[in-house]
C-alpha positions in Angstrom: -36.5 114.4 -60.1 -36.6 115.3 -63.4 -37.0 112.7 -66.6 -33.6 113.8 -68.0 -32.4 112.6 -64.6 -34.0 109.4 -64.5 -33.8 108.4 -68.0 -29.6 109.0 -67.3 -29.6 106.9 -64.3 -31.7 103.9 -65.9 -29.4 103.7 -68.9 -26.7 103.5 -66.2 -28.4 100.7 -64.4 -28.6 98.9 -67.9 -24.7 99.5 -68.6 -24.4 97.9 -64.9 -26.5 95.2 -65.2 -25.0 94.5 -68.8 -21.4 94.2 -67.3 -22.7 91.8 -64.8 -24.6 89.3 -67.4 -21.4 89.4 -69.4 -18.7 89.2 -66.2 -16.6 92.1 -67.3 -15.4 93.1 -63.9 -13.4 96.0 -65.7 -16.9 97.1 -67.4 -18.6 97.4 -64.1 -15.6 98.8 -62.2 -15.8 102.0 -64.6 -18.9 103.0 -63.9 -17.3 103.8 -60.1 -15.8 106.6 -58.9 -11.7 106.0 -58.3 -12.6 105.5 -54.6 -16.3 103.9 -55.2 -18.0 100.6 -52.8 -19.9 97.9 -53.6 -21.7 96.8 -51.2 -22.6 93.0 -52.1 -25.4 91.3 -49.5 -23.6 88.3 -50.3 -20.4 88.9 -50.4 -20.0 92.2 -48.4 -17.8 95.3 -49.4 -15.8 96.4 -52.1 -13.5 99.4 -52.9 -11.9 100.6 -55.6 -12.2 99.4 -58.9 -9.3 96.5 -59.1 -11.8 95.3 -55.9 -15.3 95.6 -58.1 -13.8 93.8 -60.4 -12.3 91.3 -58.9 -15.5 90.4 -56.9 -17.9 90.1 -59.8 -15.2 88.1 -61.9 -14.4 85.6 -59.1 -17.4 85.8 -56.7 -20.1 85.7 -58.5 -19.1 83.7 -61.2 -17.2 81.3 -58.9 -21.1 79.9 -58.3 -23.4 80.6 -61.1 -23.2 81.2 -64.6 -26.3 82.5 -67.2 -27.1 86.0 -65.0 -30.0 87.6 -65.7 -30.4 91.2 -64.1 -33.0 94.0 -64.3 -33.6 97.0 -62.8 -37.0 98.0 -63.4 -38.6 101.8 -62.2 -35.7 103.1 -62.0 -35.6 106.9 -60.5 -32.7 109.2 -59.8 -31.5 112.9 -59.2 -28.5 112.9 -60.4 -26.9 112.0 -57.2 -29.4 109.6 -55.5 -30.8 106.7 -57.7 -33.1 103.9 -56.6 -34.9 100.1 -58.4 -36.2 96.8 -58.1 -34.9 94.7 -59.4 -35.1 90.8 -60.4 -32.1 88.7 -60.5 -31.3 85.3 -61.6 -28.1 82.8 -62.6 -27.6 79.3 -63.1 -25.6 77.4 -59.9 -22.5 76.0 -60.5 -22.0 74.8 -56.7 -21.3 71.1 -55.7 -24.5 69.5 -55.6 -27.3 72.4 -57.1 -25.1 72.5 -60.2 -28.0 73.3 -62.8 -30.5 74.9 -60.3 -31.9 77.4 -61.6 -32.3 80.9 -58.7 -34.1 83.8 -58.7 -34.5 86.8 -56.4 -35.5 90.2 -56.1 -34.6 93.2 -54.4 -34.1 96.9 -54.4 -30.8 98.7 -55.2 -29.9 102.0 -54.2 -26.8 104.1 -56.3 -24.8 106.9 -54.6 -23.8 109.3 -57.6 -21.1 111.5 -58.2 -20.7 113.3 -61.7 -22.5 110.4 -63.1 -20.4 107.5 -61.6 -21.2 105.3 -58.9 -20.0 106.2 -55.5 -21.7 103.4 -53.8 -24.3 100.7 -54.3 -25.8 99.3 -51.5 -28.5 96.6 -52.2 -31.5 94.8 -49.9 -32.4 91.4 -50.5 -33.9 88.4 -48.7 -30.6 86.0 -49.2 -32.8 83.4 -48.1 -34.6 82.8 -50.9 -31.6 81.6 -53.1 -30.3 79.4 -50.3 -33.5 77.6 -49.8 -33.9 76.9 -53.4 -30.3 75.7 -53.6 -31.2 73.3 -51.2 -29.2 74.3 -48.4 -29.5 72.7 -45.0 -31.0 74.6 -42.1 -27.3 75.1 -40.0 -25.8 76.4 -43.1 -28.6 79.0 -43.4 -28.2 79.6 -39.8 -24.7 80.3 -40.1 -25.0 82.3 -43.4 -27.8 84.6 -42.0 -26.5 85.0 -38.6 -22.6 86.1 -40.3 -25.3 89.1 -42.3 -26.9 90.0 -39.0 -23.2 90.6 -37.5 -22.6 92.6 -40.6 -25.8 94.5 -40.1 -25.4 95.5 -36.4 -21.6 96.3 -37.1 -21.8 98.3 -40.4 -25.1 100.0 -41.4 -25.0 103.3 -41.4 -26.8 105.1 -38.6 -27.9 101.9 -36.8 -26.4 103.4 -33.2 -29.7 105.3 -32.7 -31.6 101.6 -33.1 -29.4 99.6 -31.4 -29.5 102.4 -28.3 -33.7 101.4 -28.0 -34.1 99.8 -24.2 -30.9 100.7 -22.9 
């Protein structure tokens, strides 16, 4: 990895996280290729950019407002990027409107001629849901829909799943 390289894909990560903060969905669809996913832990996958928009304009800010989003140590190739990151927002939802969440995780950017052909992200969802107050069934039901997910879409999971058979 050279510095060029990783100095590119952090001022990236800053134009993403800046359309985020500011909820222009057409902002962050552009930094996508025509045909580009986001894959959301929350909310699951999104292609294309009409779809990238559309899910940070009325999913995310359909709960929270005040986003706060870094990427920090960012490193990248030119075709493979990778950082943590810290994320925040204000909730919005019936009854933790004001509640303040945080969380962090790591990101990982698929790159094509500088755009964004996929961005997958890992993050313990929990965290948010216990400081929103949620109650113990809706967590169960939340976490088990992401495990489902998991088993049924990650990439190269067969060879795990095959263990014990």
């Amino acid at each position: 990895m050279t510095d060029r390289t990783t100095t590119e894909f952090a001022a990236l990560t800053r134009r993403f996280t800046d359309a985020v903060e500011a909820g222009d969905g057409a902002a962050l669809a552009a930094l996508f290729t025509e045909d580009g996913t986001y894959y959301d832990y929350i909310f699951g996958p999104f292609s294309g950019r009409a779809a990238i928009a559309e899910m940070l304009e009325k999913h995310f800010f359909a709960g929270g407002r005040d986003f706060r989003w870094e990427m920090l140590d960012p490193v990248g190739d030119g075709t493979l990027g990778y950082a943590y990151y810290l994320f925040s927002f204000t909730s919005t939802l019936p009854g933790a409107e004001g509640t303040r969440v945080a969380v962090d995780g790591m990101a990982q950017f698929r790159l094509r001629d500088g755009a964004i052909v996929e961005y997958r992200e890992v993050v313990n969802g929990g965290i948010p849901m216990v400081q929103l107050g949620h109650a113990p069934e809706r967590m169960a039901k939340v976490l088990g829909r992401w495990s489902d997910r998991l088993l049924r879409d990650s990439p190269g999971l067969a060879r795990h799943k095959a263990i014990g058979r």
